[in-house]
C-alpha positions in Angstrom: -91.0 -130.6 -120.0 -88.6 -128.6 -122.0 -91.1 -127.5 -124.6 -92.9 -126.4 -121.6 -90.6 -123.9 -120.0 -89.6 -122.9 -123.7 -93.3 -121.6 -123.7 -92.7 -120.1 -120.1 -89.7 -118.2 -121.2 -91.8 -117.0 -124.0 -95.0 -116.0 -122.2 -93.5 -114.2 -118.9 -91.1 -112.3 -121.2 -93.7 -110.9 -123.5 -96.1 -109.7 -121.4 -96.7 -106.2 -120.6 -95.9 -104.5 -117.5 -96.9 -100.7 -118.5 -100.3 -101.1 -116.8 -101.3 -103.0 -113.8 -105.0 -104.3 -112.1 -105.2 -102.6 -108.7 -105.1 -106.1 -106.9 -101.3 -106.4 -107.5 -100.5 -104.2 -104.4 -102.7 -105.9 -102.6 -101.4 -110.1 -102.5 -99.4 -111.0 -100.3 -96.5 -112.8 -102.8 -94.5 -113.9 -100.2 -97.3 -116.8 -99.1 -96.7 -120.2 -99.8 -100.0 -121.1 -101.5 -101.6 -118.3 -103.8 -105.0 -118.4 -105.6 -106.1 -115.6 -108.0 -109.9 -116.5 -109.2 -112.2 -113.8 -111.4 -114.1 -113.4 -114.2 -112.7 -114.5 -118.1 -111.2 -111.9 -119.1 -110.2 -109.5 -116.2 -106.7 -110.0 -116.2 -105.8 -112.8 -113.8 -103.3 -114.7 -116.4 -101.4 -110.9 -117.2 -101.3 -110.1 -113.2 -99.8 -113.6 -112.4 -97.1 -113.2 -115.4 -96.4 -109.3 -114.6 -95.7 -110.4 -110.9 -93.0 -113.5 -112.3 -91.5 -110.8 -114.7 -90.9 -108.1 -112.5 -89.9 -110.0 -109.7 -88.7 -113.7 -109.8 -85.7 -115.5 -112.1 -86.5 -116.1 -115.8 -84.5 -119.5 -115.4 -85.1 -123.1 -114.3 -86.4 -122.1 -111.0 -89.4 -120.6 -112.7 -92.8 -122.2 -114.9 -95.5 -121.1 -115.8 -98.0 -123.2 -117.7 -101.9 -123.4 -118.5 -103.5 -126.6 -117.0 -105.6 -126.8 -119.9 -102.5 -127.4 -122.1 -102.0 -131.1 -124.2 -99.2 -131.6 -122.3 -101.9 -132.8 -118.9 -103.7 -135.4 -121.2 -100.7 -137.7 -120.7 -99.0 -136.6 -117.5 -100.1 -135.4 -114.0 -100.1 -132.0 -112.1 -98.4 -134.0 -109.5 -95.9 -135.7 -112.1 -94.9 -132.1 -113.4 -94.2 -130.5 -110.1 -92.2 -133.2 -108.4 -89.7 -132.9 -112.0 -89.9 -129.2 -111.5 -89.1 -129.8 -108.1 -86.1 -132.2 -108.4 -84.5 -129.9 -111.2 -84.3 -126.9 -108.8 -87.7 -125.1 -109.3 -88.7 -122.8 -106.3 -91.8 -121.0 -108.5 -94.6 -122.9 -109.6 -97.1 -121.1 -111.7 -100.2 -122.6 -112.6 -103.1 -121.2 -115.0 -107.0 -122.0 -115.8 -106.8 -124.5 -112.7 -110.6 -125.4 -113.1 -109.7 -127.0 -116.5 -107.7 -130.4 -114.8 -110.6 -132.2 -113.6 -108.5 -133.0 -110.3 -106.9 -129.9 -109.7 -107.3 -128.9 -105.7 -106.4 -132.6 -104.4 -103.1 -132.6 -106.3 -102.2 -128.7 -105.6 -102.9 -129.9 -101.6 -100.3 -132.9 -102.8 -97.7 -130.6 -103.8 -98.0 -128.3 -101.4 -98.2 -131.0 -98.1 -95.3 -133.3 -100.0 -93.1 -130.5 -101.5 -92.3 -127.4 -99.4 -89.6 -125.9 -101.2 -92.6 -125.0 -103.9 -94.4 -121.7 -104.4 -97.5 -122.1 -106.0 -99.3 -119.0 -107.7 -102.7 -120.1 -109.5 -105.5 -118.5 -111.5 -108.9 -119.7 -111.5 -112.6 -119.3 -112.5 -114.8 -117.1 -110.6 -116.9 -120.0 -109.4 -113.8 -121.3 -107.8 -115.2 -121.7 -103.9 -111.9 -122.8 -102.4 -113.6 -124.4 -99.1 -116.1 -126.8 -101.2 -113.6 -128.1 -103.5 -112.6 -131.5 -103.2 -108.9 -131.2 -101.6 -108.9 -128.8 -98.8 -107.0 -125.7 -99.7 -109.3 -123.9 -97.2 -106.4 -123.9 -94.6 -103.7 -123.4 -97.0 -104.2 -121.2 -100.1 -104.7 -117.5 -99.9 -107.2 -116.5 -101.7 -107.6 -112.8 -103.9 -110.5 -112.3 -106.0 -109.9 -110.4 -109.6 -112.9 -107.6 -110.8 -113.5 -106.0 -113.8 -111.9 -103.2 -114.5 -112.9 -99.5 -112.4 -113.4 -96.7 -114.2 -110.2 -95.2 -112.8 -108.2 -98.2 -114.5 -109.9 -97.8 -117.7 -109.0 -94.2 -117.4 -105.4 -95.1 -116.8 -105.3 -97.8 -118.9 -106.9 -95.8 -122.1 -105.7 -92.3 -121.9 -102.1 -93.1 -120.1 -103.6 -91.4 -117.1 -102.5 -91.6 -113.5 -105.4 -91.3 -111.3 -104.3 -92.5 -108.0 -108.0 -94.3 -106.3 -109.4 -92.6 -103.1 -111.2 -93.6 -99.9 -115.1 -94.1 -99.7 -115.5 -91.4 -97.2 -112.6 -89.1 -98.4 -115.2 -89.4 -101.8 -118.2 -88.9 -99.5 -117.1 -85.5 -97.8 -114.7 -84.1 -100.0 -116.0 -85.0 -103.3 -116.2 -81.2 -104.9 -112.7 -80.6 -103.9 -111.6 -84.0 -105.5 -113.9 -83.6 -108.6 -112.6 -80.0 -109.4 -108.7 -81.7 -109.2 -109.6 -84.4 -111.6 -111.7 -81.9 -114.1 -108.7 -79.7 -114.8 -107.2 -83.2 -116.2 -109.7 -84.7 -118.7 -113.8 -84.4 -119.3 -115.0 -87.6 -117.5 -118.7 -87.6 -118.8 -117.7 -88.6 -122.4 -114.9 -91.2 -121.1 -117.7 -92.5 -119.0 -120.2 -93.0 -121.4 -117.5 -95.1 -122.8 -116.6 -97.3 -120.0 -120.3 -97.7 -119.3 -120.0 -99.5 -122.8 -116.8 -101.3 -123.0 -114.4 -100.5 -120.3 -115.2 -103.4 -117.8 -112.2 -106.1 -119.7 -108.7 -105.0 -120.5 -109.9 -106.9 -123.8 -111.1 -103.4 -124.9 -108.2 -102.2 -126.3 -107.9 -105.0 -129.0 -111.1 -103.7 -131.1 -114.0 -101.4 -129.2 -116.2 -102.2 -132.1 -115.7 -105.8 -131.4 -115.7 -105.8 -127.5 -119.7 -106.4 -127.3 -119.6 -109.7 -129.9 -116.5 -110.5 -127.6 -118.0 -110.2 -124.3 -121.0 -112.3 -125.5 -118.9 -115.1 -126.9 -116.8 -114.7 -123.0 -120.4 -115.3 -121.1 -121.4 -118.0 -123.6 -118.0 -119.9 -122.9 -118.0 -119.2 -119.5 -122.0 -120.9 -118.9 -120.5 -123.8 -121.9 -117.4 -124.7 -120.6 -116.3 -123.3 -117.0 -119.4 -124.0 -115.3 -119.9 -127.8 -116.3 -116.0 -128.2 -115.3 -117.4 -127.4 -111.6 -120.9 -128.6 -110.9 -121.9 -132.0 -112.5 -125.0 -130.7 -114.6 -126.3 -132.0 -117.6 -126.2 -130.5 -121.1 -130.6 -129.8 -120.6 -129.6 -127.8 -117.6 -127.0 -125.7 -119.7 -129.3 -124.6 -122.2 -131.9 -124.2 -119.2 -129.2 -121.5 -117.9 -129.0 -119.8 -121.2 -132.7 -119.3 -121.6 -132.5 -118.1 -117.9 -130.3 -115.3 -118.7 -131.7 -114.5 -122.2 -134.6 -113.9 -120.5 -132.9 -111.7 -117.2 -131.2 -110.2 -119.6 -134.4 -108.7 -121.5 -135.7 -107.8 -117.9 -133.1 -106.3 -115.7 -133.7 -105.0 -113.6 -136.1 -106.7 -111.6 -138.2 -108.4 -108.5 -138.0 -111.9 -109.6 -141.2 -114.2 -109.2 -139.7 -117.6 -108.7 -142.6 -119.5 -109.3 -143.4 -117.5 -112.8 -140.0 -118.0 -113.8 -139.2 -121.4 -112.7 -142.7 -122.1 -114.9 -141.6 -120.9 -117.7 -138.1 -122.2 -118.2 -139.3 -125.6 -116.8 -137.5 -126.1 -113.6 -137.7 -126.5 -109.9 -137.8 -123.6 -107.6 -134.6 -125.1 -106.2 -132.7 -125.6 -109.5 -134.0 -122.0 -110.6 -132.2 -120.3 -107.4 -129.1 -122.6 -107.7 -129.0 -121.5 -111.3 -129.3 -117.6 -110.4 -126.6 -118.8 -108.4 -124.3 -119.9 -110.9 -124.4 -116.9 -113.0 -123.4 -114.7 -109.8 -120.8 -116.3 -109.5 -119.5 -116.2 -112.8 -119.9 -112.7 -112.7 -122.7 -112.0 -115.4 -125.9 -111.5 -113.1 -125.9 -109.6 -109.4 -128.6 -110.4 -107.1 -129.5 -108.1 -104.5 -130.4 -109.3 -100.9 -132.0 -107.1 -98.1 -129.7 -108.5 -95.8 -125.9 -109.1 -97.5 -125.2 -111.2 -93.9 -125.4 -115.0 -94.2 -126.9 -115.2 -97.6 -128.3 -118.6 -98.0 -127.3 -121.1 -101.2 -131.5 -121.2 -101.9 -132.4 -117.6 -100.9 -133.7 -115.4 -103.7 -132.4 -112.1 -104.2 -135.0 -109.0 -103.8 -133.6 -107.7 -107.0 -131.4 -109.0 -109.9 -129.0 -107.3 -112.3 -126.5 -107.7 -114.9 -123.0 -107.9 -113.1 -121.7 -104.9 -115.1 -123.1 -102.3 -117.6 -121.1 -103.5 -120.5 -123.1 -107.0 -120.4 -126.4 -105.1 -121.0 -124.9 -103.4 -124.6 -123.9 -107.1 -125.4 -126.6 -109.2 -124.3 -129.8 -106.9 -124.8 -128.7 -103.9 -127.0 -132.4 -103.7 -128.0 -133.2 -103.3 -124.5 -130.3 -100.7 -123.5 -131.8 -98.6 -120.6 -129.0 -96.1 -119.3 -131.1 -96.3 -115.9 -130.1 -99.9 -115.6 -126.9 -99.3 -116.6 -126.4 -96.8 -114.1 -127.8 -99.2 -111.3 -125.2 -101.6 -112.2 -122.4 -99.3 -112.4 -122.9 -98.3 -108.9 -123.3 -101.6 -107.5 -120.1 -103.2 -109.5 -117.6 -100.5 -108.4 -118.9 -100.4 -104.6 -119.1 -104.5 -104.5 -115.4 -104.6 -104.8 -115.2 -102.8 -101.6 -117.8 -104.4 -99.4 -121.2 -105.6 -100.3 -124.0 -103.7 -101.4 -127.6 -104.3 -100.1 -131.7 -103.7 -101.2 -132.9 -101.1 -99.5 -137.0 -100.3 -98.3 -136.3 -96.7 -98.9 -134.1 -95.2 -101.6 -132.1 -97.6 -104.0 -129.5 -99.1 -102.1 -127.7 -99.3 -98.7 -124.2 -99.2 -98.5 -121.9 -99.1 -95.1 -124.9 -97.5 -93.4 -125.2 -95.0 -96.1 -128.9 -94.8 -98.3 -127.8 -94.0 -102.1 -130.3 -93.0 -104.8 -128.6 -93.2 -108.3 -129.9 -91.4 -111.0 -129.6 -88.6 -113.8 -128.7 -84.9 -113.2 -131.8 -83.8 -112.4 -132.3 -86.7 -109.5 -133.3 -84.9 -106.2 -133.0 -86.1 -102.5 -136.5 -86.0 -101.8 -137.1 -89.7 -100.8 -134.3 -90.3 -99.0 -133.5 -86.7 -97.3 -135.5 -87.9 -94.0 -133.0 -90.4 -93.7 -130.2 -89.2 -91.4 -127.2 -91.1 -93.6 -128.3 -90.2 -97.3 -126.7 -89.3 -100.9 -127.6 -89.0 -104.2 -125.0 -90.3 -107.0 -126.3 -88.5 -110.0 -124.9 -88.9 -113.7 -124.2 -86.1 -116.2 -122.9 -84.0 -113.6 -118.3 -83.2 -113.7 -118.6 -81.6 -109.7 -121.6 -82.0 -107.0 -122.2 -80.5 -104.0 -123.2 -81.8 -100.5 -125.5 -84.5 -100.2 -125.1 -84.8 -104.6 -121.9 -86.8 -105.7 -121.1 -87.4 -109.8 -121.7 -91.0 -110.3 -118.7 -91.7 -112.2 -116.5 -90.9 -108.8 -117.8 -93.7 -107.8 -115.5 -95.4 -110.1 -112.7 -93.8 -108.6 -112.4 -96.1 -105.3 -110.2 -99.2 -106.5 
């Protein structure tokens, strides 16, 4: 256990605290039971360490360790905190939970049987707190980690300071807002950018590098994560990877369950569960006509790639910027509330119809409509009804 909160020491004193994921102002640290679940690679691990530095004791009263670490192939979860416990520890902070096979009974254990605990943790994205086998449902809070917006990437990047802004402060005052950001920077060219490899603090490492990255991410996440969840064999695995190679050359589209299940060699069932997996490890977004009580087997109208950056890393040959301004709009809104298939226009959002396109995109299908706007790329300041797309990134 000493070697363990040597590595603690080391860990929560090195890490960075210049720039920080908008979801840090929104946890509630002082609960009991705190889970933080996203994506690899958004940033859950930094968050979690930037909150122990900046806020609770570097001593004895404070671990941090990765539940994928040796250290669990010969001791217990349980075992670890009740010595942590007995030595004085008040902050218990646990990473990759998904990786200890029986990780949710024995956090319920140590929260039930030892009360003078905190306990911060950082999952998977397929991390669905009320189906896992201890019930945390009652006990842990919950906060959900997404990529990064284009106002972090601009912050993070260029040392910026772009405070986000309310959805319908952007709606109705969007030429005042974009002519106070303009006189800072030239969005379109930072866009274009963030479009390609903003989405992952991981960026910053190597740019040329982020798409090879990304891929290897996804193909770890399908590998590794998702097997550590949902008992599924290694056929199914590789029936998943076909399924995305093959959304992946599409997106987006109206998918024809019965075609596709066909052609990888499934059941209808098993085709929607598996579109299901890969939403929820963040690499495909389906989109329903009604974003109220979506059922585990219902098919989405329309799928997508979770985030632009995905389609420059899994189909470069395929790049449309159409698509990849689709999924820009739908990632940065998703974060706020959920985005759903509309009959007329593109998309419906809080009551609002949205066609998303290039400069030249007019209002002409949607302009009957009494709730309507048009978020249209290559444009620094709109007017009215027509808002620049990359404001969009502006909201978290």
């Amino acid at each position: 256990m000493e070697d363990l909160f040597q590595k603690s020491y080391l860990k929560i004193s090195r890490t960075p605290v210049k720039f920080q994921r908008y979801l840090g102002e929104l946890i509630d640290w002082s609960s009991r039971l705190i889970g933080i679940k996203g994506a690899r690679g958004a940033g859950k691990t930094t968050l979690m360490l930037q909150y122990a530095k900046q806020n609770l004791p570097l001593n004895h009263e404070t671990l941090y360790t990765s539940l994928d670490s040796l250290y669990f192939t010969a001791n217990t979860l349980v075992g670890l905190a009740e010595r942590f416990a007995v030595q004085g520890g008040k902050y218990l902070l646990l990473d990759e939970v998904h990786r200890y096979p029986n990780w949710s009974q024995e956090i319920k254990n140590i929260y039930d049987d030892l009360p003078e605990l905190q306990i911060i943790f950082t999952g998977s994205s397929i991390v669905h707190i009320n189906q896992a086998k201890g019930d945390l449902s009652r006990r842990a809070v919950m906060y959900e980690l997404n990529g990064l917006s284009f106002r972090e990437y601009l912050n993070f990047s260029q040392g910026s300071n772009f405070q986000k802004i309310g959805f319908e402060e952007l709606l109705h005052n969007h030429s005042q807002l974009a002519l106070a950001w303009i006189s800072e920077m030239k969005p379109i060219p930072h866009f274009y950018k963030y479009m390609e490899f903003g989405h992952y603090p991981y960026f910053i490492e190597n740019e040329q590098l982020y798409p090879q990255k990304l891929a290897e991410t996804i193909a770890l996440a399908i590998t590794v994560d998702l097997p550590s969840f949902h008992e599924i064999s290694y056929s199914s695995v590789e029936k998943i990877r076909l399924l995305l190679h093959i959304i992946a050359e599409s997106v987006p589209f109206k998918p024809n369950i019965s075609k596709l299940s066909e052609r990888i060699g499934i059941s209808r069932n098993s085709l929607v569960l598996f579109l299901r997996y890969l939403e929820d490890m963040k690499i495909i977004r389906g989109l329903y006509p009604d974003t109220k009580g979506i059922g585990i087997l219902q098919k989405p109208e329309k799928i997508y790639l979770h985030h632009p950056n995905l389609q420059y890393a899994l189909s470069s040959e395929n790049s449309n910027i159409g698509n990849a301004r689709e999924s820009f709009f739908i990632n940065q809104l998703s974060t706020l509330s959920p985005v759903a298939y509309a009959a007329e226009g593109d998309f419906l959002f809080k009551g609002y119809t949205f066609e998303v396109g290039g400069k030249n995109k007019s209002s002409k299908q949607v302009k009957h409509l009494e709730k309507y706007f048009v978020a249209a790329d290559e444009i620094e300041v709109g007017h009215a009804h027509k808002i620049p797309l990359w404001m969009f990134g502006m909201l978290y």
